[in-house]
NUPAVO-299166 format. One record per residue (C-alpha): residue in three letters; z negated, y negated, x negated. Coordinates in nm, 4 decimals, always signed. Layout:
residu | pz | py | px
ALA | Z | Y | X
...
END
This chain:
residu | pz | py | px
UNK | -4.8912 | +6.3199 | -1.0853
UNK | -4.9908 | +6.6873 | -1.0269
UNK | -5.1399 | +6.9457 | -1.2367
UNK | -5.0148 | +7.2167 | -1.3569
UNK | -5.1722 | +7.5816 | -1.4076
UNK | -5.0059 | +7.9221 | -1.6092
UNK | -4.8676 | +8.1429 | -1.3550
UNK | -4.8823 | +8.3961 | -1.6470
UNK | -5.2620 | +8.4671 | -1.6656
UNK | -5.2820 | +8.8495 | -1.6252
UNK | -5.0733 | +9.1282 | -1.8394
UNK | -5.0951 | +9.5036 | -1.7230
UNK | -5.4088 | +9.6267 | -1.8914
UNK | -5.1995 | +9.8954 | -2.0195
UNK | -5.0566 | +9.6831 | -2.2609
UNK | -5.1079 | +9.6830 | -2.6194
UNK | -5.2702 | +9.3642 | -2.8141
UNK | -5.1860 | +9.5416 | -3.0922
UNK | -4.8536 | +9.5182 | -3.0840
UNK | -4.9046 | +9.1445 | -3.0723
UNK | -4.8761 | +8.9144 | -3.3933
UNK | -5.2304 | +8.7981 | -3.4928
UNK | -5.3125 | +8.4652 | -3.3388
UNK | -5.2184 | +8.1881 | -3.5281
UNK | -5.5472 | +7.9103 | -3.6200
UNK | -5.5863 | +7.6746 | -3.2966
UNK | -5.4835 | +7.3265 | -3.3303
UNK | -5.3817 | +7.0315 | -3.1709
UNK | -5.0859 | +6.7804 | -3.1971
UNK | -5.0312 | +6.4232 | -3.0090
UNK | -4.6908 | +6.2443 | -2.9624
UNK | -4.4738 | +5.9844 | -2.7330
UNK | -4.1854 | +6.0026 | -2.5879
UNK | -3.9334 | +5.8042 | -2.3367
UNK | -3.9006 | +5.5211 | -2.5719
UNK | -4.2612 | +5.5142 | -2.6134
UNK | -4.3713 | +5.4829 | -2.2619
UNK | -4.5267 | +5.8155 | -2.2058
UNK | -4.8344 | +6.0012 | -2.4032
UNK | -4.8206 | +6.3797 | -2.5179
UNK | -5.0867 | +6.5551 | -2.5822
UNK | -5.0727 | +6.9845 | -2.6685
UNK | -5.3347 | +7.1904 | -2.7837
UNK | -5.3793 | +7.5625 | -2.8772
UNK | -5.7220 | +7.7208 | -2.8035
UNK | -5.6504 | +8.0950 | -2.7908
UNK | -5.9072 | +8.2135 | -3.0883
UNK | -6.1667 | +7.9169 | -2.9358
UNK | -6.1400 | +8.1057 | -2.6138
UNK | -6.1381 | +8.4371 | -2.7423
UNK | -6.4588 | +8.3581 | -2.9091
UNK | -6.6111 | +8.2317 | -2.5906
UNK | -6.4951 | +8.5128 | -2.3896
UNK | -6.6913 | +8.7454 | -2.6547
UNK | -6.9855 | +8.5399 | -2.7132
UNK | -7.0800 | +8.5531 | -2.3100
UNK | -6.8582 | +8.8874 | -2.2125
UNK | -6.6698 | +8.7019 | -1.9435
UNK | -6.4766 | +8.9290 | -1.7272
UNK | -6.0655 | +8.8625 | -1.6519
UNK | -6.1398 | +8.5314 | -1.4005
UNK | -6.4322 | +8.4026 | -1.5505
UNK | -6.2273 | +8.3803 | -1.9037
UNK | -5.9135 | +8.1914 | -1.7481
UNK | -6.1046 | +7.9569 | -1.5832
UNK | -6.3549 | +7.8993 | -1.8637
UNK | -5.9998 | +7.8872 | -2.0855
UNK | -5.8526 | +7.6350 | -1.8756
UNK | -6.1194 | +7.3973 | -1.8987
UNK | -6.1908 | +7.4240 | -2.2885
UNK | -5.8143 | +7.3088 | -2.3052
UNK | -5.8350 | +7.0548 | -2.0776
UNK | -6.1414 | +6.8905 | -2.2687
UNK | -6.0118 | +6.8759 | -2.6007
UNK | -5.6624 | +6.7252 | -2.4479
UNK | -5.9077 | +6.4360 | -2.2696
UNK | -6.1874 | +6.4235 | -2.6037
UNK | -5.8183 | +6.3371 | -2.8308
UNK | -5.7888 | +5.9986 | -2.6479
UNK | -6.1225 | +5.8934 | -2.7932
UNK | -6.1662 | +5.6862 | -3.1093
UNK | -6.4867 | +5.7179 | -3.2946
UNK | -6.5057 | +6.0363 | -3.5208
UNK | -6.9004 | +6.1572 | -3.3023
UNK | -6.6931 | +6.0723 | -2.9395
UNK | -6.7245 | +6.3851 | -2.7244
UNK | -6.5626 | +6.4989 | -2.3666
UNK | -6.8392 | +6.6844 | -2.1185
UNK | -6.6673 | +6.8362 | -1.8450
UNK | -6.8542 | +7.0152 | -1.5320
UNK | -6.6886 | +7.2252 | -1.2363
UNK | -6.9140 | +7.2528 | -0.9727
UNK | -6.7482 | +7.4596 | -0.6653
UNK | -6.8533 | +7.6568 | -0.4022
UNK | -6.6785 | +8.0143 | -0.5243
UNK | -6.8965 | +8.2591 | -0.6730
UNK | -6.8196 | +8.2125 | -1.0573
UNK | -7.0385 | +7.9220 | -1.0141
UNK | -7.0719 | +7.6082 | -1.2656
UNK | -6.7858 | +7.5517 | -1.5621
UNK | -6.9877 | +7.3459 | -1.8340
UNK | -6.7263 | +7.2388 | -2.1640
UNK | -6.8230 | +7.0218 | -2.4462
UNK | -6.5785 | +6.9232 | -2.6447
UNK | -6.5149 | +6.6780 | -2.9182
UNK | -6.2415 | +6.4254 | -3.1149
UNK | -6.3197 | +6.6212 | -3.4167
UNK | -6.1459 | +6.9745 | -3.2523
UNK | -6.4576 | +7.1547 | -3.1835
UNK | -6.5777 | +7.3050 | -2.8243
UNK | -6.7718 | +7.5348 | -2.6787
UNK | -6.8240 | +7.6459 | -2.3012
UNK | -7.0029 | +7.8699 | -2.0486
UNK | -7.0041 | +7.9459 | -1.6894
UNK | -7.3085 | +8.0811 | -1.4812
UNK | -7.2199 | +8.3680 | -1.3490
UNK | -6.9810 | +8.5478 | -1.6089
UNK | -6.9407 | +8.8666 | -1.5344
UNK | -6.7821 | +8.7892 | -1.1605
UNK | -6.4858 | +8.9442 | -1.0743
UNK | -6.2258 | +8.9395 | -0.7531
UNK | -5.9639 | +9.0809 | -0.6356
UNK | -5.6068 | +8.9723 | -0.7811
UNK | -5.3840 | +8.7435 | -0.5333
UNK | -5.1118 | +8.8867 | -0.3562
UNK | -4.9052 | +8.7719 | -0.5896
UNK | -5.0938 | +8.9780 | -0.8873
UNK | -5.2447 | +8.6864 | -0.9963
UNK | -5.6044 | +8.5848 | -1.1084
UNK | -5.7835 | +8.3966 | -0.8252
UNK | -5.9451 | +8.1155 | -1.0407
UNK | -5.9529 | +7.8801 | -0.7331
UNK | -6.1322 | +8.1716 | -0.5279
UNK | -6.3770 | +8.2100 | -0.8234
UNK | -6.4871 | +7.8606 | -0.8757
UNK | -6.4227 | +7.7236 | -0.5342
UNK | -6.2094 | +7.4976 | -0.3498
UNK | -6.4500 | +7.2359 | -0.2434
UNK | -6.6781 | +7.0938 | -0.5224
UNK | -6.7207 | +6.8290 | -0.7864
UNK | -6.5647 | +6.7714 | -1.1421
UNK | -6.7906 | +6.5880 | -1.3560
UNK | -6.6425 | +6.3824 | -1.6594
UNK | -6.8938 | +6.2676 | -1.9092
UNK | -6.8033 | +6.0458 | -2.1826
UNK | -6.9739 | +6.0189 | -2.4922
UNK | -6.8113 | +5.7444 | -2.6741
UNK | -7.0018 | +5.7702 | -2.9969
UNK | -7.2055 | +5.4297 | -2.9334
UNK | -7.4331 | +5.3369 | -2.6413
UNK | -7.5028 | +5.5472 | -2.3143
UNK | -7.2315 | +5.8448 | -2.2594
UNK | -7.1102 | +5.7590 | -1.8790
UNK | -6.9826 | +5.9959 | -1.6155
UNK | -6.6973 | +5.9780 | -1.3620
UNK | -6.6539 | +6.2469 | -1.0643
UNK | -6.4179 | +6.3201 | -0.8065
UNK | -6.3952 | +6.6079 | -0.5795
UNK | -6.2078 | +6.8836 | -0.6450
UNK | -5.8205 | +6.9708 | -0.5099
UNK | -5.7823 | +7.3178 | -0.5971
UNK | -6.0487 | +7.4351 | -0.7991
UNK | -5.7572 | +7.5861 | -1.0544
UNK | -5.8677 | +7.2790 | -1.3023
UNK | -5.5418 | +7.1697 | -1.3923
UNK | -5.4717 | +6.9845 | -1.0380
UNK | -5.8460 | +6.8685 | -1.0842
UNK | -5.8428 | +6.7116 | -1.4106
UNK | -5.4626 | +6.5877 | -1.3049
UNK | -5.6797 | +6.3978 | -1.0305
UNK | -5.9357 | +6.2849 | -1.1872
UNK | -5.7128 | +6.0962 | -1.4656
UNK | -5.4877 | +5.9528 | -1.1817
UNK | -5.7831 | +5.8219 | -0.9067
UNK | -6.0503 | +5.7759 | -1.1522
UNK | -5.9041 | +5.6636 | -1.4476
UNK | -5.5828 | +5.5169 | -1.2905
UNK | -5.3600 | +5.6907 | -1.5419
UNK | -5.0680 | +5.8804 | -1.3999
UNK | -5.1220 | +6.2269 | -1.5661
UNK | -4.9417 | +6.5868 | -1.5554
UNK | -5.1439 | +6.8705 | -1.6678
UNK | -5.0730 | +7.2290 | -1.7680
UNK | -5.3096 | +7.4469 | -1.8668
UNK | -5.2733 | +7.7871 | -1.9622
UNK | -5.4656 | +8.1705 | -2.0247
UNK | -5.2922 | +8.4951 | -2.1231
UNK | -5.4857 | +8.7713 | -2.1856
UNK | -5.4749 | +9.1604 | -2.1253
UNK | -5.7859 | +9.4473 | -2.1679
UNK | -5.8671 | +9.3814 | -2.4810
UNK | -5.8115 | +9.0220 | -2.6236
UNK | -5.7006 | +8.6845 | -2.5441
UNK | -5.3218 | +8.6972 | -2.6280
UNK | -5.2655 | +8.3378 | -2.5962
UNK | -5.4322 | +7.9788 | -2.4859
UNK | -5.3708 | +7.6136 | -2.4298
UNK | -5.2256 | +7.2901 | -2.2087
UNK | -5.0207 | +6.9525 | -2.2367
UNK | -5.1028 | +6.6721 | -2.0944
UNK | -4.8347 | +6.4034 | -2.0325
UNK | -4.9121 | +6.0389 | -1.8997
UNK | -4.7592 | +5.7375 | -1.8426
UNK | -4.8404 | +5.4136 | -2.0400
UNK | -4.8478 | +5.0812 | -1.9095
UNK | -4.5632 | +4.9407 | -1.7987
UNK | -4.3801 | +5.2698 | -1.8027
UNK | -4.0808 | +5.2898 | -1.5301
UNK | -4.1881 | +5.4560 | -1.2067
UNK | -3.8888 | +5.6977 | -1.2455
UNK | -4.0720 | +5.9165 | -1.5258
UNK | -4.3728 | +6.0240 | -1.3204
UNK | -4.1226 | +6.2419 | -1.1113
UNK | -3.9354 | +6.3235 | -1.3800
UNK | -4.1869 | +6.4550 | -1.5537
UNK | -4.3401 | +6.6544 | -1.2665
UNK | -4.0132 | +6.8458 | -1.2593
UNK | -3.9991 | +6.9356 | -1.5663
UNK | -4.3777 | +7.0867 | -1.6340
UNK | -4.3435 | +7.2484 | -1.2522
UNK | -4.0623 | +7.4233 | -1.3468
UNK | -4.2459 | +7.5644 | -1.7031
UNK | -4.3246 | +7.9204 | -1.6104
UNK | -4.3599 | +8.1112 | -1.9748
UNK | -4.5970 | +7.8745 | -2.1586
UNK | -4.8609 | +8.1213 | -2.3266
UNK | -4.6460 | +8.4231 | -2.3307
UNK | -4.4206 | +8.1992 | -2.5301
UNK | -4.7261 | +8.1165 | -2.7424
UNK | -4.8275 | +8.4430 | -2.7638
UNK | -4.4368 | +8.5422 | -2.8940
UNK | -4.4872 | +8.3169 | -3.1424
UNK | -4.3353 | +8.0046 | -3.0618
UNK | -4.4973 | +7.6760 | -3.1642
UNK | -4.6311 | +7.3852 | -3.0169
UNK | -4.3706 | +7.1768 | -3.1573
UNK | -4.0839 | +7.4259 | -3.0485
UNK | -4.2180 | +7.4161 | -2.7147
UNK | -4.2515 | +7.0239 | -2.6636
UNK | -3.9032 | +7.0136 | -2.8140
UNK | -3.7210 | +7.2028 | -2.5351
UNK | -3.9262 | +7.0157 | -2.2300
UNK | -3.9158 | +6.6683 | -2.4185
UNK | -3.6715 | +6.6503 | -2.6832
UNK | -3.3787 | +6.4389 | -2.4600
UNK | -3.6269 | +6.1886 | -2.3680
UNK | -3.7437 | +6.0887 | -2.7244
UNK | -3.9625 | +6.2537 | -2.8712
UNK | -4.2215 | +6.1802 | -3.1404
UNK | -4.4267 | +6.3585 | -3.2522
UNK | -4.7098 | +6.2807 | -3.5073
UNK | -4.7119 | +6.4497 | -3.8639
UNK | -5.0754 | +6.5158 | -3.8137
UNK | -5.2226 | +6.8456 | -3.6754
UNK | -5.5857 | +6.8623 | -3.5996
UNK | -5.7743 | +7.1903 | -3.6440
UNK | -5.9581 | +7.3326 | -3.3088
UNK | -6.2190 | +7.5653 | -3.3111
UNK | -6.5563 | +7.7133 | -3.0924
UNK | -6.7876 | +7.5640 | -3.2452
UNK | -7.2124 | +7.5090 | -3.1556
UNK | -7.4024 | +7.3048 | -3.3136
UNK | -7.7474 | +7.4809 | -3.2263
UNK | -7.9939 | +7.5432 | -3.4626
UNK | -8.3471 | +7.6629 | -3.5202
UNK | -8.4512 | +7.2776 | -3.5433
UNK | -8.3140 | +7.1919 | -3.2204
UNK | -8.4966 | +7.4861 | -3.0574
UNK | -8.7957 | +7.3660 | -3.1965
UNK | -8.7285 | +6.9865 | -3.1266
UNK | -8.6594 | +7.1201 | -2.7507
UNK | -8.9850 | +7.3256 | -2.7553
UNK | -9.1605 | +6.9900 | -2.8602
UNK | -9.0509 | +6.8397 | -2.5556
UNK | -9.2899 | +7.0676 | -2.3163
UNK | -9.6373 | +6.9751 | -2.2518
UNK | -9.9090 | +7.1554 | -2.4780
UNK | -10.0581 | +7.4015 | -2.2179
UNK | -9.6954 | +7.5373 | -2.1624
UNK | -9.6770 | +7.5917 | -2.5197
UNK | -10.0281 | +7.7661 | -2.5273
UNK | -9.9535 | +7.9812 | -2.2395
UNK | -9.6249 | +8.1645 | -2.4149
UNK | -9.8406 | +8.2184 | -2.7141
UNK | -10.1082 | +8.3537 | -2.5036
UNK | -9.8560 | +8.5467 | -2.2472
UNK | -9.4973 | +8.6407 | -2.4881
UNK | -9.7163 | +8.6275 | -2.8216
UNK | -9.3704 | +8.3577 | -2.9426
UNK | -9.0871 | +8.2274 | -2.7906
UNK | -8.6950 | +8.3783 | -2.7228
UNK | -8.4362 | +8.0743 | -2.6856
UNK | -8.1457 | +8.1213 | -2.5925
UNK | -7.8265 | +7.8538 | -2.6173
UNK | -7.6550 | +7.8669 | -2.3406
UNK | -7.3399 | +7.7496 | -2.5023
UNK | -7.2513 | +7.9855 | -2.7651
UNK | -7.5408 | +8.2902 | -2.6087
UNK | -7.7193 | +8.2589 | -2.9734
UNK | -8.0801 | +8.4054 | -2.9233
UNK | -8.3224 | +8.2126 | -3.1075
UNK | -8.6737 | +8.3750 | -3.1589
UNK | -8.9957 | +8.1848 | -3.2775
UNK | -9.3323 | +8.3804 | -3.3868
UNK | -9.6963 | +8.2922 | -3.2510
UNK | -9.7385 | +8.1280 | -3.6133
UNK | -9.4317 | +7.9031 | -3.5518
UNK | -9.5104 | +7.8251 | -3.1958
UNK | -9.8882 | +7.7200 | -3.3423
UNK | -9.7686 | +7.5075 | -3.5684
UNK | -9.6177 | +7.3510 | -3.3285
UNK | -9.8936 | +7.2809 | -3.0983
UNK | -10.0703 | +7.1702 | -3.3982
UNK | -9.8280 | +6.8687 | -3.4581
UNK | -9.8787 | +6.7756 | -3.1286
UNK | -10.2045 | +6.7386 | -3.1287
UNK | -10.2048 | +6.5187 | -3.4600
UNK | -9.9856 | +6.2970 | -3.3210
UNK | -10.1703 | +6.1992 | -2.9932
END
């Protein structure tokens, strides 16, 4: 099955967010449908990737792309089962925005970055962003799994488009040999993210080959997902007018999403414990301390010369 990406990234800068209703909290919601045979999955991120989009100052393209993929990993990290199990996804293309990196989890938290944020090209013909331009059309997308147990694993295939959706449609249909439908979606004007988030359909074992075309159809022919998010609508409202005649379930539950980083002054310094002595020596000797900064969630982190000593002093107690 194909993927599926918002046609409705870019509003007129002259529009006003203000006019907008605040953004609703993120969350996510699972269901079936088709008598059971097919898996929904829907997720709103639009305050997650407004708070990326601040945090690193991502320009128009670099935010819809970086959107897209936060979406897509919390739709793949709410398949897994054990409350630590966490979703790493990396875009590696040729196009100048450079390497996507996501991290997201089963609890609802993610956070993102891309290397070269402030890039920024032309619009298509068609007034569009150019998110396949930007991150390129030849590349690798790299899914690692942390399970919550043992050694995290990681599956890649090439990349279709580079537009993520079609990519991470791919990957769950070659590599994981799921027939899967993804949309993903980022609206946003000049000053804020107006709205954010995907679906992802697939097919369950045993499911009749019928529904994988069937369900093509209907997400190709979506064309208003995040402006209807942004109006307002819900998840639920949404799912019911694609999937309601084939069955729909969907589960009571709602699971809170949000950016979240789980960096911390004793991570820096359990990182800095990892270099070798003289390295250590030499920034106290060169930078009189240390700057750290997460590239995550852009937090600076700044040791002193006493920190960085006392450092170098457990180090050389332990050997």
């Amino acid at each position: 099955m194909k993927g599926a990406c918002g046609s409705e990234q870019w509003q007129n800068p002259k529009a006003i967010s203000e006019s907008l209703p605040p953004s609703p909290p993120d969350y996510l919601i699972r269901g079936t449908a088709a008598e059971d045979n097919i898996r929904v999955v829907s997720v709103v991120s639009t305050q997650a990737v407004q708070e990326a989009r601040e945090r690193h100052q991502l320009s128009y393209v670099a935010t819809v792309a970086l959107g897209r993929a936060m979406s897509a990993a919390l739709l793949l990290a709410a398949d897994l089962k054990e409350p630590q199990a966490r979703i790493g996804l990396q875009i590696r293309g040729n196009g100048p925005l450079g390497g996507i990196h996501v991290d997201a989890g089963v609890d609802g938290t993610v956070r993102g970055y891309v290397s070269n944020p402030a890039i920024e090209l032309p619009l298509t013909p068609e007034g569009k962003l150019d998110v396949g331009q930007a991150v390129g059309r030849y590349g690798y997308l790299h899914v690692v799994r942390d399970l919550g147990y043992g050694q995290p694993y990681t599956s890649t295939v090439e990349l279709v488009s580079g537009e993520v959706g079609d990519d991470v449609s791919y990957y769950l249909t070659s590599s994981e040999q799921i027939p899967s439908a993804v949309l993903l979606g980022v609206s946003l004007d000049s000053q804020r993210v107006r709205a954010a988030g995907g679906v992802l359909v697939q097919l369950l074992p045993g499911a009749p080959a019928n529904l994988i075309s069937e369900i093509e159809s209907r997400l190709s022919q979506v064309e208003e997902f995040t402006p209807q998010l942004a109006r307002g609508k819900a998840l639920q409202e949404l799912l019911e007018i694609w999937l309601g005649d084939l069955d729909l379930k969907l589960a009571p539950e709602v699971l809170p999403v949000r950016f979240h980083c789980p960096c911390s002054s004793e991570r820096v310094k359990g990182a800095l414990r990892m270099l070798e002595r003289d390295e250590l020596l030499e920034m106290i000797q060169t930078d009189g301390g240390a700057e750290v900064v997460c590239q995550f969630c852009n937090k600076v982190y700044r040791l002193s010369e006493d920190e960085l000593r006392s450092i170098v002093a457990e180090m050389s107690a332990s050997q």
